[in-house]
C-alpha positions in Angstrom: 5.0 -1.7 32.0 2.9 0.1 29.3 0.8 2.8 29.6 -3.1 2.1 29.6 -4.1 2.2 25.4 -6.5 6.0 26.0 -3.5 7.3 27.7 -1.0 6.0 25.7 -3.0 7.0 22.2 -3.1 10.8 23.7 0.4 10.8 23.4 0.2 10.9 19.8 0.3 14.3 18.3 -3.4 15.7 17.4 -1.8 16.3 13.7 -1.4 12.2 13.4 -5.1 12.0 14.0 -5.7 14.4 11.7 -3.7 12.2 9.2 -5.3 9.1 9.7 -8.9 10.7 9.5 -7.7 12.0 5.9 -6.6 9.0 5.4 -10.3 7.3 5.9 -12.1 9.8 4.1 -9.4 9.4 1.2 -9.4 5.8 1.0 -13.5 5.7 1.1 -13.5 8.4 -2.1 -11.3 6.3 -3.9 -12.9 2.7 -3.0 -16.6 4.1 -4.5 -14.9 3.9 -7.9 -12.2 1.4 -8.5 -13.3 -1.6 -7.7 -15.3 -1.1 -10.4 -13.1 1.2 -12.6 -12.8 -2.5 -15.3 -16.4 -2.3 -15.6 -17.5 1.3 -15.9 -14.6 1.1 -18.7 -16.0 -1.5 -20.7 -19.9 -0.5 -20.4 -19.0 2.9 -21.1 -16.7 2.7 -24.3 -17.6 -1.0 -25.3 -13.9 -1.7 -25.3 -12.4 -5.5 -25.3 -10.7 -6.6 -21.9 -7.3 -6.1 -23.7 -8.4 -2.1 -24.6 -9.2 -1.9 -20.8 -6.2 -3.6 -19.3 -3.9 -1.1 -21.2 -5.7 1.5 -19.4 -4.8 -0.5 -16.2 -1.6 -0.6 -17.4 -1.2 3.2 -18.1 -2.7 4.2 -14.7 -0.1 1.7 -12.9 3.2 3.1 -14.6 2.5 6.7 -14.1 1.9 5.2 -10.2 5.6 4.1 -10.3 6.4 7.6 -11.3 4.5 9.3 -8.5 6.6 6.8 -6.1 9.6 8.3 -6.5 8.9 11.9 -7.5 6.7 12.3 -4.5 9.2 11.8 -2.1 12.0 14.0 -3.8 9.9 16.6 -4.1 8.5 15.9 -0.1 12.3 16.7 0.7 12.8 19.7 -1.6 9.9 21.7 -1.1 7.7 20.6 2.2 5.2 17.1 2.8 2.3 19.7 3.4 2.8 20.9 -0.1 3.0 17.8 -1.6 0.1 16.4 -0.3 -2.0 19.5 -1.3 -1.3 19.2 -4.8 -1.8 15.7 -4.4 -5.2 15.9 -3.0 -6.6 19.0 -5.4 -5.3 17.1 -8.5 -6.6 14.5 -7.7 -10.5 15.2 -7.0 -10.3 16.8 -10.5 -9.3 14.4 -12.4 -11.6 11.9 -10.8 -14.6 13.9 -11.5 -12.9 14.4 -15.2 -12.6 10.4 -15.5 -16.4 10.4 -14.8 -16.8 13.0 -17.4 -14.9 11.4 -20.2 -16.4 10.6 -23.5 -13.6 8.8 -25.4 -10.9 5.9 -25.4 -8.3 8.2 -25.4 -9.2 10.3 -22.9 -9.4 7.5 -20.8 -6.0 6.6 -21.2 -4.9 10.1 -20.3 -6.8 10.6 -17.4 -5.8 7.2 -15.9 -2.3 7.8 -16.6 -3.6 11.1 -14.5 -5.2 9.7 -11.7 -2.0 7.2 -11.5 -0.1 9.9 -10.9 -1.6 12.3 -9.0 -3.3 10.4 -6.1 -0.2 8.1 -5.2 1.9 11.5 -5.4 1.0 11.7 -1.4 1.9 8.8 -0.1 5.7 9.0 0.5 5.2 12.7 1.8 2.1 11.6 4.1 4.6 8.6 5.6 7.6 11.1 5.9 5.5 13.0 7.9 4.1 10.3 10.7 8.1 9.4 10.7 8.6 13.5 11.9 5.7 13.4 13.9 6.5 10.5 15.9 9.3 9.3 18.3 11.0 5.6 16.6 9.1 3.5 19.8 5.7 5.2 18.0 6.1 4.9 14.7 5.0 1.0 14.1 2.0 2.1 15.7 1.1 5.2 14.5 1.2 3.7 10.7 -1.0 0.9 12.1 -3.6 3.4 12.7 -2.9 4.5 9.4 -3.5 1.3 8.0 -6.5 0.1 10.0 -8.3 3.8 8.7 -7.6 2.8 5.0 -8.5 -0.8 5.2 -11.5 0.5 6.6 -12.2 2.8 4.1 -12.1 0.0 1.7 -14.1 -1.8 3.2 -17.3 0.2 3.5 -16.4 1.5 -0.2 -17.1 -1.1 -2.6 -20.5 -1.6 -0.9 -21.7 2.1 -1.1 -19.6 2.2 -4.5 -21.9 -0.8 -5.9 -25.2 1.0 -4.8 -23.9 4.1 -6.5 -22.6 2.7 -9.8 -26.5 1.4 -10.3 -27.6 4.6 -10.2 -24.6 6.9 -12.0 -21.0 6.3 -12.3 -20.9 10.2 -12.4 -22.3 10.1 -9.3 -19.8 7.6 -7.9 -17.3 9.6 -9.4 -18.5 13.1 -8.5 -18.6 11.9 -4.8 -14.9 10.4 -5.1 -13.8 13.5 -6.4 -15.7 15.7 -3.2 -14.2 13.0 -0.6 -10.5 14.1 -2.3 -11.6 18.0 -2.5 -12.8 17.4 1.5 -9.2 16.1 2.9 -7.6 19.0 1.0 -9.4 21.3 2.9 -8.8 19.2 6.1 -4.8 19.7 5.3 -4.9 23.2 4.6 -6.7 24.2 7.7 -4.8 21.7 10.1 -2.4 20.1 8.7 1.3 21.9 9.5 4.3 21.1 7.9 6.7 19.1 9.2 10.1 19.0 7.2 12.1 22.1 9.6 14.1 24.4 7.7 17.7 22.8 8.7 16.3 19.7 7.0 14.9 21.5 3.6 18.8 23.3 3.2 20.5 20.2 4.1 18.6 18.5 1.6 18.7 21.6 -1.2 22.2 21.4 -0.2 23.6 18.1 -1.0 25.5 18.0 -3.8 24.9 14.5 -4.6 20.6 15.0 -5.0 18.0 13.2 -6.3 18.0 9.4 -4.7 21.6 8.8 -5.0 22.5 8.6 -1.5 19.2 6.4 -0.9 21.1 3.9 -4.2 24.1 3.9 -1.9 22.8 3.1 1.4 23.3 -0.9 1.1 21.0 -2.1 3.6 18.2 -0.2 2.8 18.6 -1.6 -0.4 18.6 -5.4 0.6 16.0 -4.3 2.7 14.1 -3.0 -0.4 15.1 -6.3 -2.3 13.9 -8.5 0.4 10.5 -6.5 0.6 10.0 -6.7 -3.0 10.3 -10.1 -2.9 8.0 -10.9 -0.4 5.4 -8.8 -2.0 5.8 -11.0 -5.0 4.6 -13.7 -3.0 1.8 -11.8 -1.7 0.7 -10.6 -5.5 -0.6 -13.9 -6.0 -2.9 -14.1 -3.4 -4.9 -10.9 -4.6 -4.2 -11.9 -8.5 -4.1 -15.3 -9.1 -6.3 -16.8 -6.2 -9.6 -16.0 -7.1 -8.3 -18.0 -10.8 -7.2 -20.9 -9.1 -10.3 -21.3 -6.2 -12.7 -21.0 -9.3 -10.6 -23.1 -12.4 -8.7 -25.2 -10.6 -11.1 -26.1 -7.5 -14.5 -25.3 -8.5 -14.8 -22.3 -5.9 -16.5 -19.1 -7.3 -16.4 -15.5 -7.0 -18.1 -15.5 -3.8 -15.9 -17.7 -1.8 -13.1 -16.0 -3.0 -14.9 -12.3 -1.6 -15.0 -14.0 1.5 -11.2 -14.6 1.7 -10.6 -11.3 1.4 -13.4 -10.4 4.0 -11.4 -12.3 6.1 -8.4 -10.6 5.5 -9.8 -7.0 5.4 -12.1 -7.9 8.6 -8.3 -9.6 10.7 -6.9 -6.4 10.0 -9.3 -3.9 11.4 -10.3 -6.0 14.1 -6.3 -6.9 15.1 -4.0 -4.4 13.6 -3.2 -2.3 16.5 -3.5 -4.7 19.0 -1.0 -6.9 17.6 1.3 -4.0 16.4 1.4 -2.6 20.6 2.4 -6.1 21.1 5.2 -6.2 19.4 5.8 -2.2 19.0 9.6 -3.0 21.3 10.5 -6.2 19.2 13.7 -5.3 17.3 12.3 -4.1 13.6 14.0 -6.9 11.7 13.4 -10.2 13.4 9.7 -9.2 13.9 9.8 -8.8 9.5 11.1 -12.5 9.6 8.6 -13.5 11.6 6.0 -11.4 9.1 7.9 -13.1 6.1 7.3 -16.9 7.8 3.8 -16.4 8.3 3.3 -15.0 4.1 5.6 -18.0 3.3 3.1 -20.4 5.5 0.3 -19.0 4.7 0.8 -18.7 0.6 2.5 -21.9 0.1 -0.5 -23.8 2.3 -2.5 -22.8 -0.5 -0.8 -25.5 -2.5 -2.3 -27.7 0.1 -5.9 -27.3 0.1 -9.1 -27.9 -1.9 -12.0 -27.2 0.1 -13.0 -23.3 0.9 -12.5 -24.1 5.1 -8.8 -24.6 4.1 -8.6 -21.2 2.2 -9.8 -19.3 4.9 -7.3 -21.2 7.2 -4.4 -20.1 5.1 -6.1 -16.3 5.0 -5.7 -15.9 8.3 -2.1 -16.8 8.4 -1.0 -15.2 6.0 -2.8 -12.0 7.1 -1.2 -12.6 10.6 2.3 -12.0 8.7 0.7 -8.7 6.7 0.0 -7.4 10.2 3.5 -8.0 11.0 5.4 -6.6 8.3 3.0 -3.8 7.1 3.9 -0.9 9.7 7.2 -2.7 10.7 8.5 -1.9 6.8 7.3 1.5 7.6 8.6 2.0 10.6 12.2 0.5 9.8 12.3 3.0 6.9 11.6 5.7 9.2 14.1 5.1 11.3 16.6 4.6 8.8 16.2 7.9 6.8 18.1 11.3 7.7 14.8 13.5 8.5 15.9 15.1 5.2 15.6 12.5 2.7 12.2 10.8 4.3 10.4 11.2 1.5 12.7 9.7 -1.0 13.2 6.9 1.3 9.5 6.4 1.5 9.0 6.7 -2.4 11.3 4.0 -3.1 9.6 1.9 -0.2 6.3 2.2 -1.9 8.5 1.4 -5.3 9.1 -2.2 -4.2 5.9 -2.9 -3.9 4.3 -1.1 -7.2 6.9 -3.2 -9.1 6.0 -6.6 -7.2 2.6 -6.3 -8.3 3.7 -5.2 -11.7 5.9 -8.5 -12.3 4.5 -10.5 -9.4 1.0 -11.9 -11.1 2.5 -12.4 -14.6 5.4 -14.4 -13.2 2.5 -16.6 -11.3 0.0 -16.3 -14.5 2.8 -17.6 -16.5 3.6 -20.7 -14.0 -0.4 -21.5 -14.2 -0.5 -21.0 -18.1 2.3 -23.6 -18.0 0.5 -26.3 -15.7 2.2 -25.3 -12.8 -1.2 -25.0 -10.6 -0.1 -26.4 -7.3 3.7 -25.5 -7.3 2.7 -22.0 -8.2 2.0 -21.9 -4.4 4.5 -23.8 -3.1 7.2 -21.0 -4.9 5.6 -18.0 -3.9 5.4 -19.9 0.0 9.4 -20.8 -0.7 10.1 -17.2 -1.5 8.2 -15.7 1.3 10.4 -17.9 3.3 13.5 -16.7 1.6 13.3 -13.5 2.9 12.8 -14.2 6.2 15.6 -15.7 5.9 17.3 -12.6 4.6 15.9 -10.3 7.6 17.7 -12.3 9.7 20.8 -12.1 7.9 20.6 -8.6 7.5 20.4 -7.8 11.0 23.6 -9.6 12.0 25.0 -7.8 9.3 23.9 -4.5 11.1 24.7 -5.9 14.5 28.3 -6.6 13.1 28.6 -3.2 11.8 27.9 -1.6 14.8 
């Protein structure tokens, strides 16, 4: 029998809550300014699309960066550190982006931001996994999640209200909200990597993410992950093309899609996640995998906007599901030394699915692929459940 939920959720260490109130705060700052980063861009410099997308482009492969050298340098030198510099680079350069007066610096200072603010992540998920015992962790990152999705969605709304006023301003607060969580970890926030850990990792003679390379089914695991985000890249890319080109369906139905999504995962993220908290971690990612593959490939199905919210709300079921699930099989997969790393090249897969992901799916629509485009990303989705599966009796045979 489990525990009542208020008991249970005292269990969890007062540091976790500490975590996933930064975590809020964080995600609020940074949704006042880009969901409207494209547009401050191009009123503010009078640059073509193209000029903007590079900056896009700049900010997202200094975020690959940050994936991976966050969590080496989470093992090497301490989470808490990591995060700090994280967090205090961060709230400068935003209030520098705000500040900027040319192209150029632009460029820079997204390539900045892209690598600064995800610098954190992998050290901020290495240290939930050495917080928390392997039956918590699922949950614990679901409370994680539900405080960012939050975050984002009372952002853009405040954000909007903001940007009509001053983009400084939007900026300037983004920048405080950053400053505020780095004074919330360096009051409260302990670190968590013990000293046995930090030597073993100084210590190995291999380094760097070497032994992560060589750990074979973390790396299918990484593979199959990456593939399902693929899937899921077209939802939040390529959608809102096809609802309005294809089908006729504007902006606005498309906003409430993701609504629906946003609004499934405050409202059922923890409850479904202490449902299924004791399901072994690999069958329950099939089971996450099915519902994307069910969910994205319906799209293929539908025309009116009842059916679109239909196959949200599937395929949000299976982002429920495999969300904290990746998370927490990483955790338990990783020596406590090499967490971070671990972590980083989780995050990885999913910066590169949403750097290949929509072109592959632009490209299939460019070619008059409208319909199957859905039907393939579904079929992938599907794949990889597929793969879980087979990856756990490869485990199970293994011993």
């Amino acid at each position: 029998m489990q525990p009542q939920p208020r008991a249970y959720y005292r269990s969890f260490p007062t540091q976790l809550w500490v975590l996933v109130g930064g975590g809020f705060i964080n995600s609020l700052g940074s949704a006042l300014v880009f969901p409207f980063l494209t547009l401050y861009l191009r009123q503010r410099f009078g640059i073509p699309l193209l000029q903007v997308g590079l900056v896009l482009t700049a900010n997202a492969v200094a975020g690959l960066l940050a994936s991976l050298l966050g969590g080496f340098i989470a093992d090497r030198f301490g989470r808490r550190s990591v995060m700090l510099v994280s967090l205090a680079s961060t709230s400068v350069v935003l209030l520098l982006i705000g500040l900027a007066s040319t192209y150029g610096q632009a460029v820079l200072l997204a390539a900045a931001i892209g690598l600064t603010s995800p610098l954190s992540q992998p050290a901020r998920d290495a240290m939930i996994a050495d917080l928390t015992q392997p039956s918590q962790r699922a949950e614990a990152y679901s409370m994680l999640r539900v405080a960012t999705n939050l975050g984002y969605a009372i952002g853009p709304a405040i954000g909007g209200f903001l940007a009509s006023v001053s983009y400084l301003l939007s900026f300037g607060l983004a920048a405080s909200a950053s400053l505020a969580v780095f004074v919330v970890t360096w009051f409260l926030v302990r670190e968590t990597l013990t000293d046995a850990a930090r030597a073993r990792a100084s210590n190995n003679p291999s380094g760097g993410f070497g032994p992560v390379f060589r750990d074979a089914p973390f790396m299918l695991f990484c593979v199959l992950g990456l593939l399902t985000a693929v899937a899921y890249a077209q939802v939040t890319t390529n959608l809102p093309v096809h609802m309005k080109e294809s089908l006729g369906l504007g902006e606005r139905y498309f906003g409430w899609v993701m609504t629906t999504n946003a609004a499934m995962v405050v409202a059922l993220q923890m409850a479904i996640t202490r449902a299924i908290a004791r399901w072994p971690r690999l069958p329950t990612l099939a089971l996450g995998a099915a519902l994307y593959g069910v969910g994205v490939g319906a799209i293929g199905l539908v025309s009116a906007f009842p059916g679109f919210i239909v196959c949200s709300v599937i395929y949000t079921l299976g982002e429920i599901v495999v969300s904290p699930t990746a998370n927490a099989f990483t955790a338990d997969l990783s020596p406590a030394e090499m967490r971070g790393r671990y972590m980083g090249l989780l995050a990885l897969t999913w910066g590169v699915a949403y750097g290949i992901g929509p072109a592959l799916g632009g490209a299939m629509y460019d070619a008059g692929f409208k319909v199957a485009l859905w039907f393939a990303a579904g079929g992938l989705a599907l794949s990889t459940a597929l793969g879980y599966l087979l990856l756990q009796r490869y485990l199970r045979k293994r011993g």
